[in-house]
N, CA, C and O of each residue as an XYZ file, in Angstrom:
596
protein
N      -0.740     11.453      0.873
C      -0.688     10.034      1.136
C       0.280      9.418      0.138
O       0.419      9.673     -1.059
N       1.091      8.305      1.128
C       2.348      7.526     -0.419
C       1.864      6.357     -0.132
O       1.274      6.002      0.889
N       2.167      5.692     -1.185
C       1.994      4.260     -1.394
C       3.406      3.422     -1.920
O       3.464      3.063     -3.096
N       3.768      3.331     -1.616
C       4.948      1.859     -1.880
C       4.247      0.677     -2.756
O       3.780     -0.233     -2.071
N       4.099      0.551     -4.202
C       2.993     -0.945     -4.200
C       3.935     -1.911     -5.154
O       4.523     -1.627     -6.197
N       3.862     -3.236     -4.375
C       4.760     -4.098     -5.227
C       3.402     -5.135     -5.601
O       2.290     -5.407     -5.150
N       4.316     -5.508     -6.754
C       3.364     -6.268     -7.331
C       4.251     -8.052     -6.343
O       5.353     -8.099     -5.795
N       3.531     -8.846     -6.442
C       4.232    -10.354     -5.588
C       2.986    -11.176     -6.223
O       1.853    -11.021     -6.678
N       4.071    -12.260     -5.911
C       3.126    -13.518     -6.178
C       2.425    -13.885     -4.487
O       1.324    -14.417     -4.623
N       2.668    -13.782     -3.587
C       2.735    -13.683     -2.474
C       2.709    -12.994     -1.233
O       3.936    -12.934     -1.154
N       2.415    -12.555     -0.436
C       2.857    -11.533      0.671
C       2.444    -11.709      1.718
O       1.217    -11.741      1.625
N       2.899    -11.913      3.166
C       2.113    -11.732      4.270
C       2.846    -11.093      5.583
O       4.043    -11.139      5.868
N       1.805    -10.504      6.272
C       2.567     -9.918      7.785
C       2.081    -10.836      8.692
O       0.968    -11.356      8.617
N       3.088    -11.086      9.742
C       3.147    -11.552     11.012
C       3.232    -10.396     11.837
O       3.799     -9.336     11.571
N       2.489    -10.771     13.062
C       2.488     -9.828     14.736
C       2.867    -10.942     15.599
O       2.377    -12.043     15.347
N       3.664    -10.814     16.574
C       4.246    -12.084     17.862
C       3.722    -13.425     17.590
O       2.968    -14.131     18.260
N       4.405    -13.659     16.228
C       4.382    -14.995     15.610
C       3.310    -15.777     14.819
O       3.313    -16.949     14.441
N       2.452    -14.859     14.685
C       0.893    -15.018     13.998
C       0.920    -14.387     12.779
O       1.133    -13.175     12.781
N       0.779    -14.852     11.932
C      -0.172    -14.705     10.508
C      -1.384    -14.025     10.961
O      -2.252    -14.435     11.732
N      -1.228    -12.268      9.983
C      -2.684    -11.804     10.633
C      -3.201    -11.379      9.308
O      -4.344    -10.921      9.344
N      -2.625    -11.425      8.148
C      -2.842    -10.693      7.153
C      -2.016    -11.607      6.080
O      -0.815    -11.795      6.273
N      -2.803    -12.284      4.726
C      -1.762    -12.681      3.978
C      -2.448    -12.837      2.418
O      -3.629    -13.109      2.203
N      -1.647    -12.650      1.635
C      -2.503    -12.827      0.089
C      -1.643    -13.412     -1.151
O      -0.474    -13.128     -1.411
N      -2.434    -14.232     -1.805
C      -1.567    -15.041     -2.993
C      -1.210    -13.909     -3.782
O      -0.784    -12.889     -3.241
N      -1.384    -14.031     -5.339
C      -1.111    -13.013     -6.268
C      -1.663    -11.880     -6.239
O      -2.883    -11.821     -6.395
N      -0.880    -10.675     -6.025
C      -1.152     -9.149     -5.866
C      -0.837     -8.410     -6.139
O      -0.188     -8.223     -7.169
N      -1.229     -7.452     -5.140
C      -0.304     -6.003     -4.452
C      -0.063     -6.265     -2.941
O      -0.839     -6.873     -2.204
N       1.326     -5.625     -2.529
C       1.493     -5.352     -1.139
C       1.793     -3.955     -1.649
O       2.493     -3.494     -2.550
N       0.665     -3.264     -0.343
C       1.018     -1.924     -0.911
C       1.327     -1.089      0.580
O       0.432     -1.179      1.420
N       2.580     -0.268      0.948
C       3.182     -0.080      2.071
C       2.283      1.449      2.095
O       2.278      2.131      1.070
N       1.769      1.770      2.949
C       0.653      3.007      2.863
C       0.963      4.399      4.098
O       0.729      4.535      5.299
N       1.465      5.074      3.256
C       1.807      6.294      4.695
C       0.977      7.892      4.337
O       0.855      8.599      3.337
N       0.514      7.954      5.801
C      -0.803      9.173      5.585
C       0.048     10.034      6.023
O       0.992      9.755      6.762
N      -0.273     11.331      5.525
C       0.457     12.801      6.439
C      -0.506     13.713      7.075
O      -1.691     13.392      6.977
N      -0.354     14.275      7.405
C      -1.310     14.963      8.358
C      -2.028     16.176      7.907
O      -2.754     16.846      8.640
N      -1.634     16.577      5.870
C      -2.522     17.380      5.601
C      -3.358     16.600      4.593
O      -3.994     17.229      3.747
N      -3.417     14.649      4.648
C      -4.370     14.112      4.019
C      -5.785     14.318      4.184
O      -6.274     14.788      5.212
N      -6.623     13.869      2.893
C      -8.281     13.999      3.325
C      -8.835     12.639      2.792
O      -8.080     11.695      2.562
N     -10.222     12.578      2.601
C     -10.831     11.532      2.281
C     -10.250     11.246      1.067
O     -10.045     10.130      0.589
N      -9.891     12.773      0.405
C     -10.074     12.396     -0.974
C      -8.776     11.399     -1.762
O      -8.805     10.816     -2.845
N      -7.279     11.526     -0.353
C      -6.791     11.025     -0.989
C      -6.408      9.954     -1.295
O      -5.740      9.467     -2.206
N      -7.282      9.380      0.226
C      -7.535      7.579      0.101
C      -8.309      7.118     -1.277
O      -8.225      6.225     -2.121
N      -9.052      8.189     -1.008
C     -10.061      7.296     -2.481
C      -8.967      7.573     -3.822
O      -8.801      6.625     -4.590
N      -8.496      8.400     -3.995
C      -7.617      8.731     -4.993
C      -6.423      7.123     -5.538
O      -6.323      6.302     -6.450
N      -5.909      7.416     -4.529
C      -4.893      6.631     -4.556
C      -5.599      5.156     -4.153
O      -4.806      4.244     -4.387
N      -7.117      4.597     -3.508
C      -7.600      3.228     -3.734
C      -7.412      2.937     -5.310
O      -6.606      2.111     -5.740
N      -8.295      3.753     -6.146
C      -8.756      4.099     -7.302
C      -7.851      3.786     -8.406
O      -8.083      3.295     -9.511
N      -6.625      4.235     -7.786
C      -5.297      4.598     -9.021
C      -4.962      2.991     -8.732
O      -5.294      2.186     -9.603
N      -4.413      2.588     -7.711
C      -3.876      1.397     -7.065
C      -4.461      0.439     -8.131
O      -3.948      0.068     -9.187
N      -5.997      0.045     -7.441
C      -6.799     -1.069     -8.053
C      -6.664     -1.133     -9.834
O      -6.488     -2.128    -10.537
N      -6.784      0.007    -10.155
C      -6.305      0.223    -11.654
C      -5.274      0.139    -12.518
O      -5.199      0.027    -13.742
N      -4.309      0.233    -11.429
C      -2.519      0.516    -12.352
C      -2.826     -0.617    -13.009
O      -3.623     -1.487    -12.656
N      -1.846     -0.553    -14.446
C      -1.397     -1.675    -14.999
C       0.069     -2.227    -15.197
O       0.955     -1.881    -15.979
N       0.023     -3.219    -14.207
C       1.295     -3.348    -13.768
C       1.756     -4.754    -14.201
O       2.934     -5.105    -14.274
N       0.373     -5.731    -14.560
C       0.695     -7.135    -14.604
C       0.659     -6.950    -16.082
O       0.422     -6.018    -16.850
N       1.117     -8.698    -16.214
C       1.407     -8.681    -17.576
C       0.536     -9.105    -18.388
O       0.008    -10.117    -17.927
N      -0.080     -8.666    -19.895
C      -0.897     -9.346    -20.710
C      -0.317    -10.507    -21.671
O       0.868    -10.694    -21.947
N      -0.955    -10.926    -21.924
C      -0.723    -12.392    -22.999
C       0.918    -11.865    -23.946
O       1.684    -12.754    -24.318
N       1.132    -10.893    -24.124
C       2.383    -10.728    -24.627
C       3.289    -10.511    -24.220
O       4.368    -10.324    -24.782
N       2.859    -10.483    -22.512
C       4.739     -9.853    -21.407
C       4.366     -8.164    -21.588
O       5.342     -7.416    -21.649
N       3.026     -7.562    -21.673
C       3.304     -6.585    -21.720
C       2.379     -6.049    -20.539
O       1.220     -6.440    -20.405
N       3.140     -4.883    -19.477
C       2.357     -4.232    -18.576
C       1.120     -3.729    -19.046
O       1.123     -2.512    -19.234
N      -0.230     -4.492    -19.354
C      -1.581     -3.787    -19.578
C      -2.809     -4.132    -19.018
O      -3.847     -3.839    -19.611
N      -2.825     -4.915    -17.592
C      -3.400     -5.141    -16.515
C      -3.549     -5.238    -15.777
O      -2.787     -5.998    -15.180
N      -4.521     -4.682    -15.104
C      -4.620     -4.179    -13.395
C      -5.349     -4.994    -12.817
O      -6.367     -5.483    -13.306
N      -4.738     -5.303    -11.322
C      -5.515     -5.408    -10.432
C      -7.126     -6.136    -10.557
O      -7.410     -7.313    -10.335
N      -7.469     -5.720    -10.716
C      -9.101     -5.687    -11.248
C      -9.203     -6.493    -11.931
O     -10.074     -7.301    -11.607
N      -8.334     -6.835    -13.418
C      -8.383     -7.448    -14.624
C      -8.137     -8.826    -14.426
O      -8.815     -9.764    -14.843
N      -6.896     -8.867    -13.614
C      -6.524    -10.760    -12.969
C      -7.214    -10.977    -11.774
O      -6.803    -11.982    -11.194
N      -8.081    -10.413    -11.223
C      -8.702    -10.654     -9.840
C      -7.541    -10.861     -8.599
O      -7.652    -11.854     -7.879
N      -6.839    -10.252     -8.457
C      -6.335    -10.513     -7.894
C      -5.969     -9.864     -6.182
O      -6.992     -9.619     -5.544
N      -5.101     -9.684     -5.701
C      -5.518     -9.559     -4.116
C      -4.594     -8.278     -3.910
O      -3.720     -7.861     -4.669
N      -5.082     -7.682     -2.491
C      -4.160     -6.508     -1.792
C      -3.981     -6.691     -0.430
O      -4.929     -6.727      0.354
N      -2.397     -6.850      0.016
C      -2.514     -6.602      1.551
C      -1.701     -5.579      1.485
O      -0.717     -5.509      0.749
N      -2.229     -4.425      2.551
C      -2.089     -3.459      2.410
C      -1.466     -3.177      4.155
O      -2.084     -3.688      5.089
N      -0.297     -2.385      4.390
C       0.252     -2.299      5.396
C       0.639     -0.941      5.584
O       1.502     -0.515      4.816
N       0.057      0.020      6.672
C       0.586      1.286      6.577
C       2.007      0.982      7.233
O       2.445      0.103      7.976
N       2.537      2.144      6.599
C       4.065      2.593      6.832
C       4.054      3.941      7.183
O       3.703      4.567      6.182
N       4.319      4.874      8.340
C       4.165      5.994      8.285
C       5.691      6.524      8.112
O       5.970      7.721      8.036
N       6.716      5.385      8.057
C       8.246      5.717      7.480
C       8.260      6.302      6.094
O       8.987      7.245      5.780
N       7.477      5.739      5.336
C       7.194      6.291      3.951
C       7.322      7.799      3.942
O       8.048      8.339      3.107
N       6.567      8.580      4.942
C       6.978      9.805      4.875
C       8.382     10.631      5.706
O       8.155     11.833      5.844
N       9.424     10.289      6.127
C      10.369     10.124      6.360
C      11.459     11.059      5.531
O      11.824     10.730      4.403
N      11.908     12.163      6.141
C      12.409     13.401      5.288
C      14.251     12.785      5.902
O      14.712     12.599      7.028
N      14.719     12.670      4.786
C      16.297     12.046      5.328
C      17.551     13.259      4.662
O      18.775     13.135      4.698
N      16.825     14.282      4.140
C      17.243     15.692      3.433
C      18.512     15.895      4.534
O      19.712     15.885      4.261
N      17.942     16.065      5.739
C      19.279     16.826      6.582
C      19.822     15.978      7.689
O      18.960     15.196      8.089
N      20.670     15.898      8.154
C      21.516     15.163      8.811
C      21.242     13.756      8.682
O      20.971     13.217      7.609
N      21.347     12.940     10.225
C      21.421     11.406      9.678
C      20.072     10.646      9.971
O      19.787      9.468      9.752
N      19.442     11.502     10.443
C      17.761     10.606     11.205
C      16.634     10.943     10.285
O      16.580     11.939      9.563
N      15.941     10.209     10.370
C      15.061     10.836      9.207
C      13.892     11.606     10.615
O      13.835     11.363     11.820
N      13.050     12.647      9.666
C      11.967     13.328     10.514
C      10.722     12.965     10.050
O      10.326     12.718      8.911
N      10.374     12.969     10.727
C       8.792     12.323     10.311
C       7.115     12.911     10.560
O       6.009     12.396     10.724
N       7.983     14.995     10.432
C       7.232     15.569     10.531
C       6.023     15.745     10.206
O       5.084     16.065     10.935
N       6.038     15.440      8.593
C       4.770     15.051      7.714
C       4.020     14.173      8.092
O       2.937     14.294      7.518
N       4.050     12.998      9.050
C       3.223     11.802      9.249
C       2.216     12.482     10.333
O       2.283     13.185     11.342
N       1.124     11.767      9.411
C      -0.160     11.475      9.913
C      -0.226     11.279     11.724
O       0.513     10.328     11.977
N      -0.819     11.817     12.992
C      -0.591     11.099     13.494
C      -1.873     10.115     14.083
O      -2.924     10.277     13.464
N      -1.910      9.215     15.092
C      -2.578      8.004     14.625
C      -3.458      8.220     14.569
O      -4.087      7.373     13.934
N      -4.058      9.052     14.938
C      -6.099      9.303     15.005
C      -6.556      9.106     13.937
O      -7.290      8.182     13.586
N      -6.045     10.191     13.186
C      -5.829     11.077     11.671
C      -5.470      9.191     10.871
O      -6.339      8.374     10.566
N      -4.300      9.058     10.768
C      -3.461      7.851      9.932
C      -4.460      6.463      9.974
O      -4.634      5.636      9.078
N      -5.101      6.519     11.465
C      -6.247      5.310     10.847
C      -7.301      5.110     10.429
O      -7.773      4.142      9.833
N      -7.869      6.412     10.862
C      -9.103      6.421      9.886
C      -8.551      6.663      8.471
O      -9.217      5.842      7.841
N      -7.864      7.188      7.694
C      -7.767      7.493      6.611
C      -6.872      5.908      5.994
O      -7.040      5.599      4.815
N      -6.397      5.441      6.469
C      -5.723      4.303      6.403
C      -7.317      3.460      5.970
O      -7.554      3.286      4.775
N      -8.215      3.037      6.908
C      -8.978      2.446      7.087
C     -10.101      2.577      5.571
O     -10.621      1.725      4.850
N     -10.114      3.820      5.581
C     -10.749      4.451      4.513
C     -10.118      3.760      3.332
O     -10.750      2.993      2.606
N      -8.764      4.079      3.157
C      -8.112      3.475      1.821
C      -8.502      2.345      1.630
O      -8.676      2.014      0.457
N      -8.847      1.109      2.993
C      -8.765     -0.527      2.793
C     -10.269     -0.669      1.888
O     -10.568     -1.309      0.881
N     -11.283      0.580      3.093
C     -12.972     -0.151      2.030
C     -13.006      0.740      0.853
O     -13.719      0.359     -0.076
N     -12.433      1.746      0.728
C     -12.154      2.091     -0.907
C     -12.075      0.745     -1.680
O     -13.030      0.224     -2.255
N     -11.243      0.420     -1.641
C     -10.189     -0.578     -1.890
C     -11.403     -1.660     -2.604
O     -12.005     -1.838     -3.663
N     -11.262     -2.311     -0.988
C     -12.755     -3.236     -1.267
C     -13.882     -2.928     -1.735
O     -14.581     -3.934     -1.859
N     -14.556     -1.670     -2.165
C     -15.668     -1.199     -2.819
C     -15.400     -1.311     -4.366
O     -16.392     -1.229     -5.091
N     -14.271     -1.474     -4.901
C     -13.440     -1.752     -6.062
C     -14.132     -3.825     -6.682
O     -14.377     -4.465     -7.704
N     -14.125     -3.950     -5.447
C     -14.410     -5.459     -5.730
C     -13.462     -6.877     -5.277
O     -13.664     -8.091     -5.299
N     -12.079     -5.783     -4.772
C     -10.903     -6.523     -4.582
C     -10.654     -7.001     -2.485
O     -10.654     -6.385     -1.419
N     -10.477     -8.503     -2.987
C      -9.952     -9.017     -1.351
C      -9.261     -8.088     -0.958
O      -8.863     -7.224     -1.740
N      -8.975     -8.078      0.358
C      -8.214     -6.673      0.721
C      -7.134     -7.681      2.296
O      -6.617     -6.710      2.847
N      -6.984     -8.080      2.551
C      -5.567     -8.018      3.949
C      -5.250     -6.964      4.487
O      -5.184     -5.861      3.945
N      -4.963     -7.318      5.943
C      -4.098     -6.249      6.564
C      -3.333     -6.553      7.654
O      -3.423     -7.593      8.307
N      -2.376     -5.404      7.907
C      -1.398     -5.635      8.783
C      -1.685     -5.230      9.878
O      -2.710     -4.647      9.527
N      -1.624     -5.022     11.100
C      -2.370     -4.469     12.433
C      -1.658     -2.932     12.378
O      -0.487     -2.743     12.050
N      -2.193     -2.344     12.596
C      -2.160     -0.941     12.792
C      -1.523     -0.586     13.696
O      -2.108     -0.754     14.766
N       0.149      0.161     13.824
C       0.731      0.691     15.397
C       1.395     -0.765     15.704
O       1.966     -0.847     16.792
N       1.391     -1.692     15.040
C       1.828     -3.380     15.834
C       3.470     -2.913     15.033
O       3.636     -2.152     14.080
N       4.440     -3.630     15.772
C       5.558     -4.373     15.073
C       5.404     -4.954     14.235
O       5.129     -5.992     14.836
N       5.313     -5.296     12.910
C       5.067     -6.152     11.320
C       6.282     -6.798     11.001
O       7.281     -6.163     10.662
N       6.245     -8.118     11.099
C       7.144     -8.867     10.032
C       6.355     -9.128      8.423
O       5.506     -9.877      7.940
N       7.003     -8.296      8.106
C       6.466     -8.522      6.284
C       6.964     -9.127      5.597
O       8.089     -8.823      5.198
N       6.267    -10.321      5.150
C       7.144    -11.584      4.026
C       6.818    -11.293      2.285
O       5.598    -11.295      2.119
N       7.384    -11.110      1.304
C       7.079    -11.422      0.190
C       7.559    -12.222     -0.900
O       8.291    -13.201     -0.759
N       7.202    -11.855     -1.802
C       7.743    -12.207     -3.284
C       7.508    -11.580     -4.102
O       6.419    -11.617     -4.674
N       8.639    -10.662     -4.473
C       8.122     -9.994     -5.363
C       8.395    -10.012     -6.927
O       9.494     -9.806     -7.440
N       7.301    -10.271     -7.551
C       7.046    -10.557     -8.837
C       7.653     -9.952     -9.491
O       7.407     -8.771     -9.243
N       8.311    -10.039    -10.190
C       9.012     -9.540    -11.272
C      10.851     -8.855    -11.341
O      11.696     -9.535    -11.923
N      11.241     -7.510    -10.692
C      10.125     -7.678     -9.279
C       9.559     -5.945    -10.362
O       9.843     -5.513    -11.479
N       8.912     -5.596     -9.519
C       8.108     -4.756     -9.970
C       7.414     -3.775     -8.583
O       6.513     -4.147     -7.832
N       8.086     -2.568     -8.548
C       7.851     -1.946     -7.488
C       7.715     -0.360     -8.205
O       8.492      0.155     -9.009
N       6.269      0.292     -7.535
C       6.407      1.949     -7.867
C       5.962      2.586     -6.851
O       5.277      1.925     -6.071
N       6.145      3.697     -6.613
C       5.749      4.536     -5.569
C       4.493      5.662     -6.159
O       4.263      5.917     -7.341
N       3.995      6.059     -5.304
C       2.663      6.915     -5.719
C       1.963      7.589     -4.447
O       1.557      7.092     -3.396
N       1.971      8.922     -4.935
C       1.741     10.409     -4.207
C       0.329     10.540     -4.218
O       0.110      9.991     -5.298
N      -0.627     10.825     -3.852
C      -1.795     10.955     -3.518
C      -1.418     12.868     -4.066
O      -2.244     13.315     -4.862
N      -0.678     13.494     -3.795
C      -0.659     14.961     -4.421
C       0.207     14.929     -5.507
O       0.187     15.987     -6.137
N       1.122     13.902     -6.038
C       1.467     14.010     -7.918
C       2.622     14.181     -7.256
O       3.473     14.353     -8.129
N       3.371     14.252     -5.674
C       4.976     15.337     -6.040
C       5.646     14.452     -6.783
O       6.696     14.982     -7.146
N       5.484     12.633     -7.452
C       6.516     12.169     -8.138
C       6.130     11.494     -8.952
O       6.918     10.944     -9.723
């Protein structure tokens, strides 16, 4: 499982012109399952997410998470995230989850998530997404549910 997570003051997705999902100060975190994910790595990567310390403490220094400013997650799978662009010009997208598999484990990540204590958003699942943000800082990392980075 990857995660894309930006930190924003802001973020929201639209579906055919509707606001379906939106959150003040956060994470937007772009979420792509592969198809040899398990439970464990939603909870893994809820866990790590809600925890990073990404915001800033009283000195400008990255030493609070999520958790610490109360703050929010809309969370949008991306199954592009896994997207191999190694050989020629298309990317393959062999590794992705496919949807059976990608939403329950998707789904899993959101009440992880929320069992943490944290509001949670979302983007519709399989929909077209217009994704709006702001991103804070800006401040963007990626994160492997198996460590490859």
């Amino acid at each position: 499982m990857r995660a894309c997570v930006q930190r924003v003051s802001q973020a929201s997705v639209t579906v055919d012109g509707h606001i379906v999902g939106q959150i003040g100060c956060g994470l937007l975190v772009l979420l792509g399952v592969t198809g040899d994910d398990q439970s464990k790595d939603a909870a893994y990567l809820a866990e790590k997410i809600a925890t990073l310390r990404i915001f800033n403490d009283q000195d400008g220094k990255m030493n609070r998470s999520l958790l610490d400013i109360g703050g929010q997650m809309l969370v949008v799978s991306q199954f592009t995230l896994l997207g191999d662009c190694r050989k020629g010009r298309r990317p393959s997208f062999v590794q992705a989850a496919g949807p059976e598999i990608a939403q329950r484990l998707y789904s899993q990540f959101v009440a992880d998530v929320q069992s943490h204590g944290v509001h949670v958003a979302t983007g519709r699942f399989q929909a077209h997404m217009d994704v709006a943000l702001i991103n804070d800082g800006p401040v963007t990392v990626l994160l492997d549910s198996r460590r490859a980075f």
